[in-house]
N, C-alpha and C positions, 0 to 999 in steps of 0.2 A: 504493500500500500504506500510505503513511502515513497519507494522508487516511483509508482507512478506520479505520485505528487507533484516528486521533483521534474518529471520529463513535462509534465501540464505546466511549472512555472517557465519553463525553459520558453515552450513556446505560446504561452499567453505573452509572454514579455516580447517576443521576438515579434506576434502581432502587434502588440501596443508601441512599439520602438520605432517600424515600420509607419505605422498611421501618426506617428507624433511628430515625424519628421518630413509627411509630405508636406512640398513646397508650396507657397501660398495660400496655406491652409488657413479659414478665414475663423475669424473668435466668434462662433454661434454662442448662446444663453440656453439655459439648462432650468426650467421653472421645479420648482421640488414643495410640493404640497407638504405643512407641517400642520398637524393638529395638537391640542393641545393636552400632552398625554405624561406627564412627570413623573419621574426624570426623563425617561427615553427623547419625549421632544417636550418641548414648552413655549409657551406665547408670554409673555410678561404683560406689564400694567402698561408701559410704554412701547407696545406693541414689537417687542425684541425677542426673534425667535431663536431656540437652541437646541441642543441632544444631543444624539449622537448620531443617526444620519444626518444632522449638520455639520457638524464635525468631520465625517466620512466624505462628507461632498469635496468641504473646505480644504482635504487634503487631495482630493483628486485634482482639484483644481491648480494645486502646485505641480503636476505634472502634465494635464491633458487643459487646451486653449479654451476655456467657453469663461463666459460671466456667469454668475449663480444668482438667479429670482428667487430670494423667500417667499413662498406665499402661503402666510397663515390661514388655517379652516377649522372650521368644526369637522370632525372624524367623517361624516356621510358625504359631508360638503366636499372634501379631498377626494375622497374615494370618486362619486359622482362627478369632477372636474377630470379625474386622472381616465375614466371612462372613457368621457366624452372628447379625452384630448385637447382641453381647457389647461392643462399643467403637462410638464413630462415626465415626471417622476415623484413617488411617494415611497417610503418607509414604514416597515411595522409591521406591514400586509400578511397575514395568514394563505398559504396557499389554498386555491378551491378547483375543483373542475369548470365552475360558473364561473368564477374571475380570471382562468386563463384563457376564456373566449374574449373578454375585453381590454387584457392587460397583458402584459410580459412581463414573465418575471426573472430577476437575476438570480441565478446561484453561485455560491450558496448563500445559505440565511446568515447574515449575522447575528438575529439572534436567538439563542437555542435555549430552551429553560425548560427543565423536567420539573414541573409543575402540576397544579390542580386548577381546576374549574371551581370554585366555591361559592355559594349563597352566605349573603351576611343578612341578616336581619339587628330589627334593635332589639338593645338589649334586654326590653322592658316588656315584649311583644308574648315571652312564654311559648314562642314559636318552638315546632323541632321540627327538623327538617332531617330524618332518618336513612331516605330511601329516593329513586325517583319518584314513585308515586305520591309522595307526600305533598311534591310539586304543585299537584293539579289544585285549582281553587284558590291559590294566593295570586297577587298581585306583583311581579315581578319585572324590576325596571333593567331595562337592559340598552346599550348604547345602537345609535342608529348603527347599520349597516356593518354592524362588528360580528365576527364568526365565531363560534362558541367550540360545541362537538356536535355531532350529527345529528345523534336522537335528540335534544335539544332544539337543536335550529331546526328541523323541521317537525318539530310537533305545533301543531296546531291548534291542539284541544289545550296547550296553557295559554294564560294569560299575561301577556308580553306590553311592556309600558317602553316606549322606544323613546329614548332623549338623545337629546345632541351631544352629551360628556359624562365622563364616568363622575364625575363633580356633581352635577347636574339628579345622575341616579341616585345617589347617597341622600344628596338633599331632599330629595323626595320621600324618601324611604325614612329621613330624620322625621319629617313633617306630616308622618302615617297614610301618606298617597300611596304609596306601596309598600310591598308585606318584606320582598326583598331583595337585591341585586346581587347579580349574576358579574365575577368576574376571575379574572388569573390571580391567584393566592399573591404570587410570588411580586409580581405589579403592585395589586393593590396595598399591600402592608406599605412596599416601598413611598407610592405614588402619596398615599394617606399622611405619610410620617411630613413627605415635602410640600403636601397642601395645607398642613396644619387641621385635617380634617379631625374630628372627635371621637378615635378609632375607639375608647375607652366607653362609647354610648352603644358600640356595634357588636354583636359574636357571630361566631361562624356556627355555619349549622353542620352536624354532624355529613351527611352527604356531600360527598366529591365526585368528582371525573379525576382520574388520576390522568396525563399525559403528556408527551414532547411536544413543547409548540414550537414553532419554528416563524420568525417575523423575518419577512424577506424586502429587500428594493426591488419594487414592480414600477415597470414603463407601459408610459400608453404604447398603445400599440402602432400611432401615426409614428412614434419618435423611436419608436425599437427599430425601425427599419432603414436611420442612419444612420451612416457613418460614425458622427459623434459616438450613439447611442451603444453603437458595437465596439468600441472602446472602454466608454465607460462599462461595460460587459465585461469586457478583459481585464479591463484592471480591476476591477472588484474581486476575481477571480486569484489574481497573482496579489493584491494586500491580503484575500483572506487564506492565503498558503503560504505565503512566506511570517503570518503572524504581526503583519501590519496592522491588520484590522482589530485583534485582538488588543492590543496597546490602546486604539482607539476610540475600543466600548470599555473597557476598566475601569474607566472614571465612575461610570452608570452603574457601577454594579452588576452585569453583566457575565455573564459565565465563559468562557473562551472556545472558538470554536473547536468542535473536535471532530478525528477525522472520517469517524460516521457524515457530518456536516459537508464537511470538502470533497467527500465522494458523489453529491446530489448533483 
């Protein structure tokens, strides 16, 4: 496995070297959808976007020629823009069969979290959340356009409260509009502690989804079929094998790729 590693850096590099050196090659702009999802990415009070695919952009950009467009969204909002080909690139993305008819996505993920699926309720609610079936009949807020696991996302018979931020669902569920939200364990402790939200009012219900989520950079699909876009392809590829990329999500807390990961 490692050997082949090394022959894929060899010649992603020899593609990206190649393309980075064609002559009068002109400085295209790169638009990159950020929602606001902390720490991974965030929007500030003074409208300043960060994370760690901006970071990842920001170092791409010290080697491949384009300008970089922030453009802050709400999670649906981004997604819905990166469809339509309104933006060229978004971070975070969960792979589906349904969103690789609209998107392209890069391998591999950067980022990989052996995690859970968890419901939090408050703490005052006497809730218990056992089993899936215990599911049915509560009020459950969950973020627009966000992927969960299978049986979940397509069931039907629950009752699904779709808001624009995971910020957004908590407050709800503070304010007894819903019973309880739906999110990744390992995120929301994080996301909770940097929003100063009042994890000490929430508990988690007994029921999990236990599994690997894997959040990947997906290209619309107008922009995956330049030039540009098939670069930035390749070097994402050669920082996440030579351990570039790894350095780059540390900060986030983030777990390091590994090479189940670099194989996809």
């Amino acid at each position: 496995m490692r050997f082949i590693v090394y022959i894929f850096i060899i010649f992603a590099f020899i593609n990206y070297a190649y393309a980075a050196n064609e002559p009068n090659a002109a400085v295209q702009k790169i638009s990159l959808a950020v929602d606001h999802a902390p720490p991974y990415s965030q929007i500030n009070q003074n409208g300043e976007v960060s994370g760690a695919i901006v970071d990842i952009f920001r170092e791409m950009k010290k080697q491949l020629p384009f300008k970089l467009e922030l453009v802050g969204c709400p999670f649906s909002r981004c997604v819905r823009m990166l469809e339509q080909g309104e933006v060229n690139a978004m971070g975070g993305l969960i792979l589906t069969p349904m969103r690789q008819q609209v998107m392209q996505f890069v391998t591999p993920p950067y980022m990989v979290l052996t995690s859970s699926f968890v419901f939090y309720a408050r703490e005052d609610s006497q809730l218990q959340i056992n089993n899936y079936d215990d599911l049915y009949g509560k009020k459950i807020a969950i973020m627009r356009g966000a992927v969960h696991f299978k049986r979940f996302d397509e069931d039907d018979e629950l009752t699904k409260i779709a808001v624009l931020t995971e910020s957004t669902a908590i407050n709800l569920l503070l304010k007894g509009r819903a019973d309880l939200v739906i999110a990744v364990e390992d995120t929301a402790d994080h996301a909770m502690s940097v929003l100063n939200q009042p994890a000490n009012k929430l508990v988690k219900m007994q029921y999990r989804f236990n599994d690997t989520i894997y959040g990947y950079l997906a290209l619309s699909k107008q922009f995956s079929v330049t030039p540009l876009a098939q670069r930035v392809d390749a070097l994402m590829k050669t920082m996440a094998a030579t351990g570039q990329l790894n350095t780059l999500i540390a900060p986030y807390e983030l777990p390091p790729i590994n090479e189940q990961a670099l194989s996809f």
